[in-house]
TIBALUM-790886 format. One record per residue: residue in one letter; z, y, x of N, C-alpha, C, CB in turn. Coordinates in steps of 0.02 Angstrom, whole numbers, plus 32768, in hexadecimal, padded with zeros to 4 digits. Atoms other than C-alpha are relative to their C-alpha. Glycine has a CB too. Layout:
N
AZYXZYXZYXZYX;...
! end
This chain:
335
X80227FC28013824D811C819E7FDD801D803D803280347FE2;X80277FF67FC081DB817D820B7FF280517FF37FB27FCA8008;X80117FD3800B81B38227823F7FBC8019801280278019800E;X80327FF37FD28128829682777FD28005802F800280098006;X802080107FD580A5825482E27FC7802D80067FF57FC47FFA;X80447FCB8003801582EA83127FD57FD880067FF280398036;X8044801A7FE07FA6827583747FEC7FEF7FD87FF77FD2802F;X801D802A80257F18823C831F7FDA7FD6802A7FDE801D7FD0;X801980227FDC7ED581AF83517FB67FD67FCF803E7FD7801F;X802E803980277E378139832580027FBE7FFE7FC880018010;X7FF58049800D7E35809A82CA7FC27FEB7FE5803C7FF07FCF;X8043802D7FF87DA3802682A680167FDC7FBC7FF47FC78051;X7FC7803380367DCC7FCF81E67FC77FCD7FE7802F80337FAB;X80528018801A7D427F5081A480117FCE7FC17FCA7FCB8047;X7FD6801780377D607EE1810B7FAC7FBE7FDA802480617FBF;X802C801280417CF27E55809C801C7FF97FBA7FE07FBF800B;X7FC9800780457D107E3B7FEF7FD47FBB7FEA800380527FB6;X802A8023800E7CDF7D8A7FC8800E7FDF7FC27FF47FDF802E;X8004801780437D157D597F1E803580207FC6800A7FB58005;X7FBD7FFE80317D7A7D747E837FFE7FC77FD0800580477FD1;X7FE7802580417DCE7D167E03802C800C7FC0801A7FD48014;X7FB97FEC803A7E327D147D607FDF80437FF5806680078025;X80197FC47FFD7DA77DA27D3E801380147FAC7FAE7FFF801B;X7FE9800080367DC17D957C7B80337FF87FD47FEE7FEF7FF7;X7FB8801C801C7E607DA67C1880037FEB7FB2803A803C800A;X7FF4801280407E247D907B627FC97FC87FF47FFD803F7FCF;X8022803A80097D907D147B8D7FC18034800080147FCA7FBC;X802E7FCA800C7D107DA37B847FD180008042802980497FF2;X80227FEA7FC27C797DAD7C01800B805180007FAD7FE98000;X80107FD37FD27C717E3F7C827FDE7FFF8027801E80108017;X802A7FFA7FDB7C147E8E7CFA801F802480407FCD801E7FDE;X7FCB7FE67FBA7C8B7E9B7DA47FD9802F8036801C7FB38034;X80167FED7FB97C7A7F107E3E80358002801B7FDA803C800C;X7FDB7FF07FD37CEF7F317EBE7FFF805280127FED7FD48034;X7FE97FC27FEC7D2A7FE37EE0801E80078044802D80137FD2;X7FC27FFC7FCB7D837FF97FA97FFB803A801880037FCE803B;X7FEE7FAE7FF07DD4808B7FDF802E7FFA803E802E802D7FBA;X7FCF7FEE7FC47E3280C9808B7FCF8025801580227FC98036;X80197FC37FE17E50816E80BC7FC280207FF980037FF88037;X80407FD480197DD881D180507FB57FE57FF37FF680328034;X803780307FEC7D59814C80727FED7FDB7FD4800C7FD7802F;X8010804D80467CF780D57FE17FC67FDF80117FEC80197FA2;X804180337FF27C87804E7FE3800E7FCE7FB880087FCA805C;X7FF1802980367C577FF47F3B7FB77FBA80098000803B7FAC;X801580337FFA7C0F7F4E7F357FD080127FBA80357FC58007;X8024802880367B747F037EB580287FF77FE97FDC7FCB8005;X7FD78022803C7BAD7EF27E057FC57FC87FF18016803A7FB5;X8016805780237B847E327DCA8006800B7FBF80377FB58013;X8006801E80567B5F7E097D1D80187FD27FDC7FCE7FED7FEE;X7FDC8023802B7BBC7DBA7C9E80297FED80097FF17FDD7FED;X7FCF80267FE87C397D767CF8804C7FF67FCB800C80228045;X7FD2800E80377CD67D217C9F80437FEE80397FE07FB77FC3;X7FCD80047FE87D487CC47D0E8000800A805780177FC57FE4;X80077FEB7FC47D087CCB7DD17FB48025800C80107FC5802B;X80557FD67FFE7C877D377E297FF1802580417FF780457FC1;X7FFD80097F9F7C4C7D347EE27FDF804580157FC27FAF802C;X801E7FC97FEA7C217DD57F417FD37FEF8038802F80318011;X800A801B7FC07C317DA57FF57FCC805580277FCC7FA17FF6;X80247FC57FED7BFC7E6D801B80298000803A7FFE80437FCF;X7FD37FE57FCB7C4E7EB280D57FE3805D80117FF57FC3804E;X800C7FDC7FC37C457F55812D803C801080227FDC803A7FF4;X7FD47FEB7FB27C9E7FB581B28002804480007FD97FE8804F;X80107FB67FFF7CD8806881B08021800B8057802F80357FB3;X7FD780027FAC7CFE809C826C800A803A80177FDA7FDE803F;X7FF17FC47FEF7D2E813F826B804180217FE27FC980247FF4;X7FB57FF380117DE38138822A80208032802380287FC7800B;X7FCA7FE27FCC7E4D81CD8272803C800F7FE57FEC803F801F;X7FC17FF080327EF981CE823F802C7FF8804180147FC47FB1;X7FC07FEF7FD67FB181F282A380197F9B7FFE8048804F7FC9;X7FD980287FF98014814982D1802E7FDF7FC5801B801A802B;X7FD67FF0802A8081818782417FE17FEA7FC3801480438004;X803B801D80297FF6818681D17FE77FD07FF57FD8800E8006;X802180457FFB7FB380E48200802A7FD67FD080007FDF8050;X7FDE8051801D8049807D81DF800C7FFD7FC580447FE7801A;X7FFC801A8069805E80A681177FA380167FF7805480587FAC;X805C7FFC800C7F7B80B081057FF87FB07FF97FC480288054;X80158039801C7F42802680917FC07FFD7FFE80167FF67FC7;X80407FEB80097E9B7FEC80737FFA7FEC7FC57FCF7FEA802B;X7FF6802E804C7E917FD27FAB7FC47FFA7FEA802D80237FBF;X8015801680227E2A7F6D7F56800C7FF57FA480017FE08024;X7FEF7FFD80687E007F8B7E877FDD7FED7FFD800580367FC5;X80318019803B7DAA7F137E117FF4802D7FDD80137FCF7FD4;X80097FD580417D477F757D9D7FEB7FC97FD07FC480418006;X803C801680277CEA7F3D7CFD7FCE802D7FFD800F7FF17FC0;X80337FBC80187C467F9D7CEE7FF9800B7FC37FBA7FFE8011;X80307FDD80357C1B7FFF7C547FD480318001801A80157FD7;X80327FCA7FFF7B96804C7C14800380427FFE7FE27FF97FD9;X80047FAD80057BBA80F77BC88050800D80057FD980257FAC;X7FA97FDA7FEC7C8180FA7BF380097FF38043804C7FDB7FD6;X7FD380037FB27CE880F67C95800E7FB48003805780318003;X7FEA804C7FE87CF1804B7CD4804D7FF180017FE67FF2804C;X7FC7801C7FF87D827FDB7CBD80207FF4803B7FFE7FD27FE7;X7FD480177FC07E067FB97D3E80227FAF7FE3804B80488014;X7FE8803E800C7E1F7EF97D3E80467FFC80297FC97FCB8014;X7FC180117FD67EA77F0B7DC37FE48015804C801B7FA67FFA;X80057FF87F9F7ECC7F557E79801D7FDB8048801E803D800F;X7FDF802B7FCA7F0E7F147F0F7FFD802E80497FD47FB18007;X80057FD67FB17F397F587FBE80257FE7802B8017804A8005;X7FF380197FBE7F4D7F25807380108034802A7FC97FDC801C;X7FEA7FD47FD77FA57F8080F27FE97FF2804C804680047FF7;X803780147FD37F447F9F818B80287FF280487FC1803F8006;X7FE6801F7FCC7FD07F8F81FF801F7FA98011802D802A8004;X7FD580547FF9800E7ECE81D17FB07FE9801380337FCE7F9F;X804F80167FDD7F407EC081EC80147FFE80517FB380477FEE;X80077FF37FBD7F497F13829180287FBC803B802480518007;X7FD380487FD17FD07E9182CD7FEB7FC1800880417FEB7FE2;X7FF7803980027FA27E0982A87FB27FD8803980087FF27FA8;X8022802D7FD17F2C7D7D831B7FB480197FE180177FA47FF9;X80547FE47FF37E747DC283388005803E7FCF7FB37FBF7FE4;X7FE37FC2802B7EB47E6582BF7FE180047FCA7FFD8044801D;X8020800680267E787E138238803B7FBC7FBC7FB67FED802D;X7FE5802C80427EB07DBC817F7FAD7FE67FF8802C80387FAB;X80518039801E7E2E7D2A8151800C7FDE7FBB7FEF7FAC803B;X800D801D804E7DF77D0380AB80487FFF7FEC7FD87FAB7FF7;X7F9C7FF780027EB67D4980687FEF80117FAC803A805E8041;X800F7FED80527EB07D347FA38037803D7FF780127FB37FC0;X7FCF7FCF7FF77F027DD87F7380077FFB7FA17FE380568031;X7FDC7FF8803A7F6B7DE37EC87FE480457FD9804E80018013;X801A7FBA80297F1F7E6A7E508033800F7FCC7FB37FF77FD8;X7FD47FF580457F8F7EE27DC97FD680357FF8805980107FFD;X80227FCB801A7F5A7F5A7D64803E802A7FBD7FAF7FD97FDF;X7FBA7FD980227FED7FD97CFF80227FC38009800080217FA6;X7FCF801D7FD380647F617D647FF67FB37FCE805C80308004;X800580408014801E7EC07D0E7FDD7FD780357FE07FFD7FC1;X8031803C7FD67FCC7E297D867FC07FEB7FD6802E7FB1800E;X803D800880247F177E187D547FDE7FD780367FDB80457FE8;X802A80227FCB7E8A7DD27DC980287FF1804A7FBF8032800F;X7FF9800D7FBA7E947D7E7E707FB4803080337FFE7F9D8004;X803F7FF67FD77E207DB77F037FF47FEA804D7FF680438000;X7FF4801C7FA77DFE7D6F7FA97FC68027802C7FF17F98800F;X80167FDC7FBB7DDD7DDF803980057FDD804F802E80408002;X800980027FB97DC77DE980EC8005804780287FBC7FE0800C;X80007FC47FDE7E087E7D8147801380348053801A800D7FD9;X801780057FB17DF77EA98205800C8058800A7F9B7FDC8010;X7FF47FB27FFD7E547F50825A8019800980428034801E7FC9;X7FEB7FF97FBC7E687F8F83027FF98046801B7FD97FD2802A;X80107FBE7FB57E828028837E7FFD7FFA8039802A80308010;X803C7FE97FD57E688078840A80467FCE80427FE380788005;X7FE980367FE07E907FF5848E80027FAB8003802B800E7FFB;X7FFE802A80087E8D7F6B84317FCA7FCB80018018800B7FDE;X8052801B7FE57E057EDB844E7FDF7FEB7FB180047FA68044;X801E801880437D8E7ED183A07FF77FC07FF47FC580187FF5;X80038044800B7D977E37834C7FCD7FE5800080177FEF7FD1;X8044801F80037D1D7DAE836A7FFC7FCE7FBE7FF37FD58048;X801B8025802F7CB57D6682DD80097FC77FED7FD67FFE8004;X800980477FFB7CA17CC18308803F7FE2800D7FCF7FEE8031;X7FAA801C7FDA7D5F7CA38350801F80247FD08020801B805D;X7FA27FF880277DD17CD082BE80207FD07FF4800E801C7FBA;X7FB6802E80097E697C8582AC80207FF67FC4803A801B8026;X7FE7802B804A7EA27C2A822080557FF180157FC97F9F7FF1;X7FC080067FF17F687C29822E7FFC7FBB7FCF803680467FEE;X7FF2802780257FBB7B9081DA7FFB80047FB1802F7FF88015;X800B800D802F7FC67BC3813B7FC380257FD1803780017FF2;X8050800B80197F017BF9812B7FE97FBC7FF57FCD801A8034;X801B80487FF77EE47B3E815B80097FE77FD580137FD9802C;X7FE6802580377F567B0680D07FD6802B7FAC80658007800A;X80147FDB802A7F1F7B87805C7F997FDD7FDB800D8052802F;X8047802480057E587B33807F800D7FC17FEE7FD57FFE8040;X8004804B802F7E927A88805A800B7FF37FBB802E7FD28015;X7FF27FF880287EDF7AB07FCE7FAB80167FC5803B802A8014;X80307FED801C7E407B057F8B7FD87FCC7FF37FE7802D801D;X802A804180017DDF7A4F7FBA801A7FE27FD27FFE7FD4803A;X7FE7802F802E7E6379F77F4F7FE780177FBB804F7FFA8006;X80067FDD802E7E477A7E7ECC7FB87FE97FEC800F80468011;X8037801B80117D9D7A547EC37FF27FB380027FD9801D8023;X801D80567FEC7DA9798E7EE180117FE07F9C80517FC1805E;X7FEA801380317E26797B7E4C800A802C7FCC802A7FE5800E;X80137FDB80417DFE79FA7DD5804B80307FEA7FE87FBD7FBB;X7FDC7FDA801D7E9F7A637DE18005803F800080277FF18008;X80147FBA80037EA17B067D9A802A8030802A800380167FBA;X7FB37FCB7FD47EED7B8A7E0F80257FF0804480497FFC7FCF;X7FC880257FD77F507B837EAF804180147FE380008013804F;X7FCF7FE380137FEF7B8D7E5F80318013803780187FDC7FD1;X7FD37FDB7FE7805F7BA07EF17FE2802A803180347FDC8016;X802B7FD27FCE7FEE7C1C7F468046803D7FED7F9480177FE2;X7FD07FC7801280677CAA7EF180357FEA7FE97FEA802E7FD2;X7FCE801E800D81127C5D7EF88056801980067FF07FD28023;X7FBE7FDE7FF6819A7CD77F27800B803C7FDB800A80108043;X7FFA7FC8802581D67D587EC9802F8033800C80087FEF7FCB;X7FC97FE07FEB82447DDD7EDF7FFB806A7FD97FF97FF18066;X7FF17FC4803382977E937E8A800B8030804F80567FF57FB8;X7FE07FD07FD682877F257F0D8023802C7FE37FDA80208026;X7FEB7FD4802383007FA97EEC8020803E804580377FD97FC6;X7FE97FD67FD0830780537F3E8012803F7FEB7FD78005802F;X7FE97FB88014836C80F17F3D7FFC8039802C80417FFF7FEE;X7FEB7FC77FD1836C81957F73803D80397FEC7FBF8027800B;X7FBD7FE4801A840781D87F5F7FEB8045800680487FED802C;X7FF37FB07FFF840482897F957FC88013805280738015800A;X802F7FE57FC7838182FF7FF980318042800A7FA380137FE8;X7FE07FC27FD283CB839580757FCF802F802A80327FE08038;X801B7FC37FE6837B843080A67FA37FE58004802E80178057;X8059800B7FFA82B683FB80737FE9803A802A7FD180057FAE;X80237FAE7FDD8255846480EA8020801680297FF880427FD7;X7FDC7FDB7FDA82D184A4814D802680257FCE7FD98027802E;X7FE47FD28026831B84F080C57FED803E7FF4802F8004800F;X802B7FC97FDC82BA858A80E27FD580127FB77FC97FDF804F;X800B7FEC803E82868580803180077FD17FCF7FCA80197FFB;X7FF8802B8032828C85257F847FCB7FE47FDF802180197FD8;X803E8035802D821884957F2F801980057FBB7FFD7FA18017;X7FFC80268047820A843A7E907FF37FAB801C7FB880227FBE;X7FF780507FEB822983927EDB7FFE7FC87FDC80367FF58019;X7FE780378032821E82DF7E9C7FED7FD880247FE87FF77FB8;X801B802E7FE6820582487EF87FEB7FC57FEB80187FF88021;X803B80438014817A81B47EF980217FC3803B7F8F801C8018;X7FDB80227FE181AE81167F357FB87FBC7FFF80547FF87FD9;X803B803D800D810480987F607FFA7FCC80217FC280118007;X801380487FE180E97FDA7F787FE57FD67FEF80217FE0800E;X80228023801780897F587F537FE27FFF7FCD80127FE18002;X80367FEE802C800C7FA97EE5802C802D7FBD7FD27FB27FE7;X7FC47FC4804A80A880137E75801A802F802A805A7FD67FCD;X80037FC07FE080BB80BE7E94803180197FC07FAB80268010;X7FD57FE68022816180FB7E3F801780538000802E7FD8800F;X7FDD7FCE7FF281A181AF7E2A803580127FC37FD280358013;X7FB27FE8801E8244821C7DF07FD8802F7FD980488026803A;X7FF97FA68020822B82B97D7A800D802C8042805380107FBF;X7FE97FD07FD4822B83537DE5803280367FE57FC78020801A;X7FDC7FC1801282B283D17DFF7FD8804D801380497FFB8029;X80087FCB7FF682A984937E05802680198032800280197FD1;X7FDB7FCE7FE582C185097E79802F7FF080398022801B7FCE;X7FAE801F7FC1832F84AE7F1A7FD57FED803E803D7F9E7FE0;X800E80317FC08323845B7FBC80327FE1800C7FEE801B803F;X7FB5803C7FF083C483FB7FB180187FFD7F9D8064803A804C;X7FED800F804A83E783937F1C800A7F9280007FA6802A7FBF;X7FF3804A8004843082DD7EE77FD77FF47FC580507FE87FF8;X802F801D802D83B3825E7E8C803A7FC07FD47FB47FDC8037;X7FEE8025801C83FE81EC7E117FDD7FBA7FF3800A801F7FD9;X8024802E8009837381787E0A7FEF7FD0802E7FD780147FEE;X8001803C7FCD835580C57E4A7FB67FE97FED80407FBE7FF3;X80478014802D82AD808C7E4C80067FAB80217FA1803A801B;X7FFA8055800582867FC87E317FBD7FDE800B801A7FE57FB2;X803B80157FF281D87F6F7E687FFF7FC3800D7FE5801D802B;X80178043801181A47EBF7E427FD27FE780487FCF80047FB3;X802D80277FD081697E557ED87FF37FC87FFA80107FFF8037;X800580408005810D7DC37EEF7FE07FFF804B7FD57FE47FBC;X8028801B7FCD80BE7D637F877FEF7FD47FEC80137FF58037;X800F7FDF7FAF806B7D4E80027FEF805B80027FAB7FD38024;X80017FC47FFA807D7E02801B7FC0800E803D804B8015800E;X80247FEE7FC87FFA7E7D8087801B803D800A7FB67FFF7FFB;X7FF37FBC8002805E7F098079805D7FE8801D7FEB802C7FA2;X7FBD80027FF781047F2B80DE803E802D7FF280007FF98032;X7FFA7FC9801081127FE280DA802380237FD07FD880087FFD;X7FEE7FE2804081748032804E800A8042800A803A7FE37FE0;X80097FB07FF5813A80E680528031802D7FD77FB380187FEA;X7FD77FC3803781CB816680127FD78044800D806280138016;X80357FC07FFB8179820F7FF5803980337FCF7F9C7FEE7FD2;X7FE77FD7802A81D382AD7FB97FD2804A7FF780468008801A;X804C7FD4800C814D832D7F63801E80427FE67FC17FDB7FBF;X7FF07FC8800F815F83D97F357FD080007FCA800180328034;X80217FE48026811D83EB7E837FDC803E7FE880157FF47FEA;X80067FC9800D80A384697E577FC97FF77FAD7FE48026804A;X8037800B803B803384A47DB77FBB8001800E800580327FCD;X804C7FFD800E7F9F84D97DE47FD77FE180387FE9804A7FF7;X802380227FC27F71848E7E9480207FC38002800780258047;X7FD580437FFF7F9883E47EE68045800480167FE37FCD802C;X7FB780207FFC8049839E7EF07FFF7FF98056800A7FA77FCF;X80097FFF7FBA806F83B17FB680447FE4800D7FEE80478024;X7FC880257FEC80E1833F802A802B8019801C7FF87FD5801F;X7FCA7FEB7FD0817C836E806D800E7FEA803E80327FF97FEA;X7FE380327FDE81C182E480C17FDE7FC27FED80487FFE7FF5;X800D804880238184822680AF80107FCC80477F9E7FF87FDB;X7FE780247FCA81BA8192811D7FFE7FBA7FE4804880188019;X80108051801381B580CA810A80437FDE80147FB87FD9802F;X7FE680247FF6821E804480F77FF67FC0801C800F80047FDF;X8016803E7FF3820D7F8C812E80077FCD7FD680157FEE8031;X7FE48034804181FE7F15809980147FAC80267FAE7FF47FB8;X7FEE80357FDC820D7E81811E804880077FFF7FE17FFD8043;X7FBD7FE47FFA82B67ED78155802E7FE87FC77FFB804C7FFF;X7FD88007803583017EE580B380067FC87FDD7FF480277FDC;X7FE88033801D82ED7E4B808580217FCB80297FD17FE87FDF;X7FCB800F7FCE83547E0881188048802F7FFC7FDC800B804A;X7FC37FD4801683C37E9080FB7FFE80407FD8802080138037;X80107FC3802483F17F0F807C80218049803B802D7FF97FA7;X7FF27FCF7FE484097FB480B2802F80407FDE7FC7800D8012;X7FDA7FD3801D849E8021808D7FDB806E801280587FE38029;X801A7FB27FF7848180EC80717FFD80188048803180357FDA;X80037FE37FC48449812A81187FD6804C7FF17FDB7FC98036;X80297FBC7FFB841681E281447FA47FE180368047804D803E;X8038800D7FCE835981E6817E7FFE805B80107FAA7FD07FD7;X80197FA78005832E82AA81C97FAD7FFF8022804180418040;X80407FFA8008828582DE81C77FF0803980377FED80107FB6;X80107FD07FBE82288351825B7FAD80047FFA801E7FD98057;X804B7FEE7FF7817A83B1825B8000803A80197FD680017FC4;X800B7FC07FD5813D845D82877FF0802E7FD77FCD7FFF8035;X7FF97FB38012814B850A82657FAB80167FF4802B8031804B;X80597FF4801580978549820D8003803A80397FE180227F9A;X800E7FA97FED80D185F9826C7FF57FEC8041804680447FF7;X80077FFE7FBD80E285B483117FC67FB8801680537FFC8020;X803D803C800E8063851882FC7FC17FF27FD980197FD57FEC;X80137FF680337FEE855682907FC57FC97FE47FF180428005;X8039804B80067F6D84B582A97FFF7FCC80357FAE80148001;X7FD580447FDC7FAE841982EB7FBD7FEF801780327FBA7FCA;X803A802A800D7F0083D282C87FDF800880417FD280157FBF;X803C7FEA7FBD7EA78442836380287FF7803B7FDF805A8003;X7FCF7FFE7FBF7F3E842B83C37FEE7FAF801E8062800D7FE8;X801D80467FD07F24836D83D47FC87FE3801080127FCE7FEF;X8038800780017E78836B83C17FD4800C804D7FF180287FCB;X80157FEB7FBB7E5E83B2846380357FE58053800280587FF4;X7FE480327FC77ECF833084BE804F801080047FD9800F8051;X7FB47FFA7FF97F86837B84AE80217FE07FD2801980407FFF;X7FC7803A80358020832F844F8031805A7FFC80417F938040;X7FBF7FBD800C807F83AE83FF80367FF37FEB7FF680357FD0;X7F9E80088025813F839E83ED801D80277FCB803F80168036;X7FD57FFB803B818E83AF83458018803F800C80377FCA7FF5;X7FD97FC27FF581DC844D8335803280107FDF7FE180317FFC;X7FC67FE48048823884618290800D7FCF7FCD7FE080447FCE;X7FE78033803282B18408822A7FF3801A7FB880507FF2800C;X80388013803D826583CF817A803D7FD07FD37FA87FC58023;X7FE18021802782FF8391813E80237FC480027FE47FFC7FE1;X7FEC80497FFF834E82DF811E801C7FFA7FBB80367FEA803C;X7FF1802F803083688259808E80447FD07FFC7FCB7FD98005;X7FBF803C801083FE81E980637FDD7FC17FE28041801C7FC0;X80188032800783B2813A804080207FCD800A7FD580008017;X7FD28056800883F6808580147FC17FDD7FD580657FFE7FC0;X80338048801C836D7FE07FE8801A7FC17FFF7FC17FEF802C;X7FFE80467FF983817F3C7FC57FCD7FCE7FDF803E7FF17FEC;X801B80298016831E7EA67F95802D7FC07FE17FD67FF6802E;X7FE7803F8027834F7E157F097FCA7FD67FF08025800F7FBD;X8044802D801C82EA7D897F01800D7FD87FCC7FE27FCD8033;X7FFE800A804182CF7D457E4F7FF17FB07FF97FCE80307FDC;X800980277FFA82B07C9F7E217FB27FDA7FF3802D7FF77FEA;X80258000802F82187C9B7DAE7FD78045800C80287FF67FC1;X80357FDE8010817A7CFB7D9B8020802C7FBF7FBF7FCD7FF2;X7FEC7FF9805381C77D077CE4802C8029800B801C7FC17FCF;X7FBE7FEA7FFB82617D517D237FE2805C802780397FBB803D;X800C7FB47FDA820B7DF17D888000803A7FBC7FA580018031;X7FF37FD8802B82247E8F7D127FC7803B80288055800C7FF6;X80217FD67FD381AC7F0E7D1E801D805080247FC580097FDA;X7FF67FCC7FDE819C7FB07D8F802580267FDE7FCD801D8015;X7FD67FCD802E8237803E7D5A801D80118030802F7FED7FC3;X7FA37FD27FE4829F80C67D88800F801A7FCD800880498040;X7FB87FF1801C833980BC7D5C802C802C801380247FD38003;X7FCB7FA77FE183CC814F7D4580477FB6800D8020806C7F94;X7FBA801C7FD5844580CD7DAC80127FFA8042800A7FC77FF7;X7FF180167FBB848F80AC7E5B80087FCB8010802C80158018;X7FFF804F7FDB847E801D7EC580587FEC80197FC280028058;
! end
């Protein structure tokens, strides 16, 4: 879990989108675009015509004026949505997908190459899509064009594609071969806020393109949750992050964060994790009243005021079968 980071810093994110597949689920032509979003930010690709089962973009740009906290960075995805176009309604959602910009940042030249990404849509698997997505800060050396790095299993991933085309077979089937049931709880929250006043609490629990929440309570800042929430994985994963978030419900404006912090889905699936306290730390509006001008102008401001803490226990079960994954739920049980 993680707390409060003021600094903001700049990041550099750039992305192509060069194909989809598995665009049709009843046999029906469409007319695809690409939708991508990070941090307030969109960029939509040419919609193609007719398309049925694949359908090449091969669009790129580059947004380079990312400013976000450390904190911020490490749960900030960059998601990609299939649409269908229509004419006089709201375009279809064929399926989304999202990459997390810190397993980018790590990795060799700070870049994913040609990375087919798994599409769902209301927690079903729909289209494939193969990207390319490239992310760096301040320090780091921008990736070169011509020198990316193909890890081992890009290399295998390209032969495979040659065979695919030599001998006519449909699909890489073991491209998406592992499966697995996350399951996470939050037992009980203590003094939201400092205690200092009372929400309508409920917490969201997000990973790999499912975004779960509880019912909210009334009226508290200390209260036990009964609910377990459950999320369907598959790989090759791009996402590590598992963002907990606890929100203060409201009616008439937006829903505002309390507390939120991350897990490590790598972690947990090496080991589960029994109920641990996480405590939370930010700053006083009275005595901090804008973080934003404080670091903006080169200082680091230290935390001031406790925001609370969570009781939390995760684990991961890996399944055997595609067939066998159950979809996204929370459940009123304990781990």
């Amino acid at each position: 879990m993680a707390t409060i980071d003021s600094t903001k810093k700049k990041y550099v994110c750039g992305f192509t989108v060069h194909d989809a597949k598995e665009l049709s689920q009843d046999g029906s032509a469409v007319d695809p675009l690409v939708v991508v979003r990070c941090l307030g930010k969109e960029y939509k690709t040419a919609m193609k015509s007719g398309k049925i089962q694949h359908c090449k973009f091969e669009e790129s740009y580059i947004w380079n004026d990312l400013y976000v906290t450390e904190t911020e960075f490490s749960m900030t995805c960059i998601e990609f949505e299939l649409q269908a176009a229509n004419i006089f309604t709201r375009n279809t959602v064929l399926g989304t997908g999202k990459v997390q910009l810190a397993m980018v940042r790590q990795r060799p030249n700070h870049t994913y190459n040609r990375k087919q990404i798994q599409l769902t849509v209301d927690h079903r698997l729909t289209s494939k899509l193969t990207v390319t997505v490239f992310c760096y800060g301040e320090g780091d050396k921008p990736p070169a064009p011509d020198d990316a790095i193909e890890n081992k299993e890009e290399v295998e991933a390209h032969l495979n594609d040659l065979t695919t085309a030599v001998i006519g077979d449909v699909g890489n089937k073991n491209q998406f071969n592992q499966f697995y049931h996350l399951f996470v709880q939050v037992h009980r929250a203590e003094h939201l806020g400092g205690a200092e006043k009372t929400f309508n609490p409920y917490v969201s629990v997000e990973f790999n393109g499912h975004e779960l929440r509880t019912p909210a309570a009334r009226d508290t800042h200390t209260l036990a949750f009964d609910e377990q929430f459950r999320i369907p994985v598959t790989t090759p994963l791009f996402q590590d992050s598992i963002v907990i978030r606890i929100w203060d419900s409201a009616k008439w404006v937006r829903d505002e964060i309390i507390v939120q912090g991350r897990l490590s889905f790598s972690l947990l699936r090496m080991h589960a994790m029994s109920p641990k306290w996480f405590n939370f730390y930010g700053f006083k509006s009275e005595e901090v009243p804008d973080v934003q001008a404080i670091t903006s102008s080169g200082e680091v401001a230290e935390e001031n005021a406790y925001l609370g803490r969570l009781l939390i226990s995760a684990r991961v079960n890996k399944v055997e079968s595609m067939a066998a994954l159950q979809l996204p739920a929370v459940m009123r049980r304990s781990l």
